[in-house]
N, C-alpha and C positions, 0 to 999 in steps of 0.2 A: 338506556340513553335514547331522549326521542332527539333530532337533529331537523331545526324548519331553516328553510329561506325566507329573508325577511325583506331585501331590497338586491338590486346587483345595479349599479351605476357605474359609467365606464368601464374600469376593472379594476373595480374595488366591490366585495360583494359584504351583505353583515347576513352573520343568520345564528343562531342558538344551537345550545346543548342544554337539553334536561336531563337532568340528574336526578333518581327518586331519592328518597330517605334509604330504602333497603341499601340501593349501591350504594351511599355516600357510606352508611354506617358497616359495609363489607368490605369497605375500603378501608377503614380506621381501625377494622381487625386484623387485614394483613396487616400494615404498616407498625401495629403493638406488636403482632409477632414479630415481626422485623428487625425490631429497635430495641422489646422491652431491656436484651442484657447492656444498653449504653445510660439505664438509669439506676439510680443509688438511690432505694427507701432505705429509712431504717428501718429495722423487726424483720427485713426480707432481706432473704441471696440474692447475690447479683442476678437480672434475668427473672428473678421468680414473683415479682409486683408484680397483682393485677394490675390491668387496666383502669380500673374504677379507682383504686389509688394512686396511681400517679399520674391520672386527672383530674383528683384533685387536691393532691400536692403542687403540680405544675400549671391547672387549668384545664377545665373541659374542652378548651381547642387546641390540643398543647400536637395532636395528630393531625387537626383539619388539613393544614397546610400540602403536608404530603400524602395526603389522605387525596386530595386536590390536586396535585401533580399526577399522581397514581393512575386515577380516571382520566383526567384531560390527556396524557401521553399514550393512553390505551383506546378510547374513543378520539382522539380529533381525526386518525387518518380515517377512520372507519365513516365517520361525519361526509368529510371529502368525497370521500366514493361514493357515498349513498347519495350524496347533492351533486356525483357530476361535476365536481372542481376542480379545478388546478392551478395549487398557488405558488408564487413566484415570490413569496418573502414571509418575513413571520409574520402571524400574525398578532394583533393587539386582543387582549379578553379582558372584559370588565365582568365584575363575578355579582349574583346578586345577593341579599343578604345571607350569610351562614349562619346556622344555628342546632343546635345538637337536639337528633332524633328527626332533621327536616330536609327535604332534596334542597336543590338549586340550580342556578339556569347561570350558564356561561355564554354573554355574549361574544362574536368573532367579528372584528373586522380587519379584511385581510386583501391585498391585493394580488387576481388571478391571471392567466394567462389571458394575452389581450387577444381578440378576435377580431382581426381586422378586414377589411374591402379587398380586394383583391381585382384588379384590372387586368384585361386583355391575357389572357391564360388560356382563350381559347385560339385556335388555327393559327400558333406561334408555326413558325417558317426556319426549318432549320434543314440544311445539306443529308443526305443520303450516304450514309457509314457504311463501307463492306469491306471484308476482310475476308481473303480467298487464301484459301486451304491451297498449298505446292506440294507439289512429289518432293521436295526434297525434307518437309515440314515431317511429314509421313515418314520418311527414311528416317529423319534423326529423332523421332520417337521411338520405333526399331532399334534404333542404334543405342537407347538411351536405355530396353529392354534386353537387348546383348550383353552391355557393360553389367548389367545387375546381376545378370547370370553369369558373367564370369568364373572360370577356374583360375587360383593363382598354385600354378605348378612350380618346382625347383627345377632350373636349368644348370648346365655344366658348360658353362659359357662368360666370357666377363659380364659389366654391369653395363646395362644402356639407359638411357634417361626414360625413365616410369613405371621400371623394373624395384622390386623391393628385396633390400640387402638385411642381411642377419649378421650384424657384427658387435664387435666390442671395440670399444676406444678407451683412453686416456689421454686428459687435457693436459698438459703443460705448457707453465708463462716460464721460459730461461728453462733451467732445470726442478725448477718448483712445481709437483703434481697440487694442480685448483682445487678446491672441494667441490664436488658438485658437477666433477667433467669428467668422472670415469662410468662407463657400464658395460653389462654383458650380458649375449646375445640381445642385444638393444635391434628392434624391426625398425627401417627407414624405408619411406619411400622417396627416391628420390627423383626432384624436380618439382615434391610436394611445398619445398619451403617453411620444412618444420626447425631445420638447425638454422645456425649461423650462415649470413650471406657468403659464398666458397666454399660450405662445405660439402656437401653434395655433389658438388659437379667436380670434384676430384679424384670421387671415387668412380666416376665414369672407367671404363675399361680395365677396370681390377675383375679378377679372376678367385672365383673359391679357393680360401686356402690360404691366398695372397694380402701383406702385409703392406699397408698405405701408412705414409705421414701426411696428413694434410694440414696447411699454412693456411691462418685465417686470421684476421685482425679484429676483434670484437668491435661491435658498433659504439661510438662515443659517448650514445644515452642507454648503453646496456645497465638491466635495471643491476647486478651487482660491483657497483662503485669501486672496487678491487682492480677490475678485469675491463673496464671502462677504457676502449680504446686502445688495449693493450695488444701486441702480437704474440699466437700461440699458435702450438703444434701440437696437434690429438694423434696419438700413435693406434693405428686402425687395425683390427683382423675381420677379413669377410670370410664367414663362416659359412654363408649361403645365399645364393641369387634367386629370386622370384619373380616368374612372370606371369602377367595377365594370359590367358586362353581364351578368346571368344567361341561360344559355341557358332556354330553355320547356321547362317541365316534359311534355314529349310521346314520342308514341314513336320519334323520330330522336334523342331526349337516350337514352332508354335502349338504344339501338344504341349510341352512340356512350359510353357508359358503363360496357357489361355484354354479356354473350352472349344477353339478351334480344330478344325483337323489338318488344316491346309494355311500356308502362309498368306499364298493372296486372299482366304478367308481373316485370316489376322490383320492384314492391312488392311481391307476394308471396314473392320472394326475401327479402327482407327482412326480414318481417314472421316467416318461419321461420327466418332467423338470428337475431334478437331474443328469439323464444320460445326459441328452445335456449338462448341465453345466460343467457335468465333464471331457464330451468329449472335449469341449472347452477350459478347462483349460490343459489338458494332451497335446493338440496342442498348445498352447501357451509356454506350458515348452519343448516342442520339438520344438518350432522356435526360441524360446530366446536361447537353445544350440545349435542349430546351427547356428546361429549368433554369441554366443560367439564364436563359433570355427575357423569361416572365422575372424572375428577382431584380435584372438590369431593370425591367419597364417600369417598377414599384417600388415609390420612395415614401419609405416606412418606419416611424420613430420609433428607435427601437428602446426598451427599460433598462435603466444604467444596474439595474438588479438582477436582471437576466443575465448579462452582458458577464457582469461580476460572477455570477455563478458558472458560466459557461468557460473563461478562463480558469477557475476553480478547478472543474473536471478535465481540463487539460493540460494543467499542471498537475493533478494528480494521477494522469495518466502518464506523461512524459516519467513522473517518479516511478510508476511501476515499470515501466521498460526498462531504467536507468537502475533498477535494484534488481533485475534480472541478468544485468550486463556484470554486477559486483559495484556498481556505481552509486552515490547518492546523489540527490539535486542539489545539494550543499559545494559538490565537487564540480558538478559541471558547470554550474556557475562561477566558479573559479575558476576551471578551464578557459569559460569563455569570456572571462573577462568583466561581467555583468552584475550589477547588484538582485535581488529580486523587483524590485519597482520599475527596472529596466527590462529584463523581463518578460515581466506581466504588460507591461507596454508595448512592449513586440507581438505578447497573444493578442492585442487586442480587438485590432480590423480581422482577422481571420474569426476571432469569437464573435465580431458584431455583422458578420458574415451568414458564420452557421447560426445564430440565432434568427435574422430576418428570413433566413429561407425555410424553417421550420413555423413561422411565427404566419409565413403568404401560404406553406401549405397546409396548415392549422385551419387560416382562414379558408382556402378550395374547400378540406373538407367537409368544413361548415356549411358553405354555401352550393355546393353538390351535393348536400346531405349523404356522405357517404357512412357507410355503417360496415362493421368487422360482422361477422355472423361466428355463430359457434363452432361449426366446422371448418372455417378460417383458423379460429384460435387451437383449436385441435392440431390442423396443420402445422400449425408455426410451432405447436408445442412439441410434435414428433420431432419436425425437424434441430428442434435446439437439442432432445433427448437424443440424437444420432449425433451431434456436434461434441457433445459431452461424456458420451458412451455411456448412457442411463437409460431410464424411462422419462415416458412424459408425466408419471404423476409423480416420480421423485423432481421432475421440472418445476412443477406446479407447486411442492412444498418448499425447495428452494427459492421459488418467488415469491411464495406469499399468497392466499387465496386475496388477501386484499391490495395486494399490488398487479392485478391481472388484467386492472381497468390500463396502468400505464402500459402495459403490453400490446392490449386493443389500441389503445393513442397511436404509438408506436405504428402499428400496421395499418392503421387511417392516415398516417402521414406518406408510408409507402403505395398507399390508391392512388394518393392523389397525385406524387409522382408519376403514377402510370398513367390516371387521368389524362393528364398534361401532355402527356406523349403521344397517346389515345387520339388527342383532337388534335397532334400538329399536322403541320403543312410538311412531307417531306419531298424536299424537290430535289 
């Protein structure tokens, strides 16, 4: 397949696919393989007509068509890449004449991502972010390395609130035992909020051994309808108390934690991953303002096709979140009350948002001619391989060697964020 450019006006660009004779005629071999057992010769089994018969039983173009899809669906992305494109709707193809045993030329016209002007993006003027690292910041990252280490030992003591009990209950509504309300040596922790609102903090001050009735009123949207609201009494045994241990805050906890030898060596660790984090984030909220400030200065028409696809990927994102929850987007739209057209009307200013600001830093990096280099892409590819727990060239064949241009986009669009930052004013 050879692929020319033929004109690009506004953003709408035409340019062709050559097709030889070999590919077109290798393409109407797979597709007979494909299909031949969906046709009925007589003298032949299902499946076992040549070719050359049931072309001309049916017609010698009786494959073009899909013959024709085959190629166009395997060449157009590859066209794109090779021209540098990116299209923002389908395209139209006018085909030239077909005929058996001869290539053919597919024209495209199609509309591409618009490359527009971009004003005042340079020595935008935005406030000075900082964000200071506390000793107490430092303690309760410690504090949050303590808890992990925790020992939960058995005590011979009653229950205190965040201590974890080992017992058995049975629920009863009147003298009726519930389904579903008895167990044994059932773990609680209590204060956790895993039972019924009351029952937990009843068994405050029970002692191993020691035999509780605890009184609870089931909530009136409890999901089973029986026990909706109803008053019961779960007959308790605490079989055994458990409490947290913190190890000591010393320098055998930071051996035993870190490559350090010494504690104030661990909190200085610490205390330097804190400051970078925070340094990081304080840049990050000074490049996100200044970006909003250059998008506020440029007012930019944006494509109601873009626009539409961009609500597209954020409903189909909302849906994955919502089917990891047990949810569908069928339910939450009934939660909320909403039809889908309402909505999609609510995505809309936030999509014609994230669109304009991809579309002004499109154009930056157009017009700073900035360019991804191979060991950029390298980098980003390790890093998604450490993100995914792979390698980078099992990266690489999950993306696609031909989807690696939109990767590069992708990280021309993060320049020129940083461009932007690059040249602000921070006062």
């Amino acid at each position: 397949m050879k692929a020319t450019l033929i004109s690009r006006e506004n953003n709408n660009v035409k340019f062709t696919m050559e097709f030889t004779a070999e590919e077109f005629e290798s393409a109407q071999i797979k597709v007979y393989q494909a299909n031949k057992d969906k046709f009925v010769v007589d003298g032949f089994r299902k499946g076992k007509a040549p070719r050359s018969i049931i072309e001309k039983k049916f017609g010698e173009g009786i494959f073009f068509e899909d013959a024709i899809d085959e190629l166009f669906n395997e060449h157009y992305i590859k066209a794109l890449t090779e021209l540098d494109l990116e299209v923002i709707d389908s395209p139209a193809a006018e085909f030239s004449q077909i005929k058996k045993g001869e290539g053919f030329t597919v024209t495209i016209t199609v509309a591409v991502y618009p490359v527009v002007e971009v004003k005042d993006y340079k020595g935008v003027e935005i406030e000075k972010v900082e964000q200071e690292v506390k000793e107490e910041d430092i303690d309760r990252d410690i504090e949050s390395m303590q808890k992990r280490n925790a020992r939960v030992v058995s005590v011979e003591r009653e229950v205190k609130e965040g201590d974890t009990v080992v017992l058995d209950y049975e629920g009863f509504v009147g003298e009726t035992q519930f389904e579903g309300g008895t167990a044994f040596k059932q773990e609680l922790k209590i204060g956790s909020g895993m039972f019924i609102p009351g029952f937990e903090e009843q068994l405050v001050g029970v002692k191993p051994g020691e035999k509780k009735d605890v009184n609870v009123t089931f909530p009136t949207e409890y999901h089973a309808e029986d026990l909706a609201g109803k008053e019961a009494v779960f007959k308790c045994t605490v079989h055994e108390v458990k409490e947290e241990q913190l190890p000591e805050l010393d320098d055998e906890f930071a051996k035993d934690v870190s490559e350090f030898d010494t504690l104030d060596e661990l909190k200085q660790s610490v205390r330097e991953r804190l400051e970078k984090y925070a340094q990081a984030s304080a840049e990050n909220q000074m490049q996100d303002a200044a970006l909003m400030k250059v998008v506020e200065a440029n007012e930019i028409e944006v494509p109601a096709v873009m626009v539409e696809d961009e609500m597209n990927r954020m409903t189909q994102e909302l849906d994955q979140q919502l089917r990891y929850q047990g949810l569908t987007l069928a339910q939450y739209l009934e939660f909320t009350k909403k039809d889908m057209a309402a909505f999609r009307e609510e995505l809309k200013p936030d999509a014609e948002r994230q669109v304009k600001t991809r579309m002004i830093l499109v154009g930056i990096g157009e017009a700073e001619k900035l360019e991804v280099s191979d060991e950029e892409m390298e980098e980003e590819l390790k890093v998604m391989a450490i993100q995914y727990q792979t390698t980078a060239e099992e990266i690489k064949k999950m993306i696609g060697v031909e989807n690696l241009s939109f990767l590069a986009k992708d990280l021309k669009v993060k320049k020129a964020i940083k461009f932007i930052y690059d040249n602000a004013v921070i006062k």
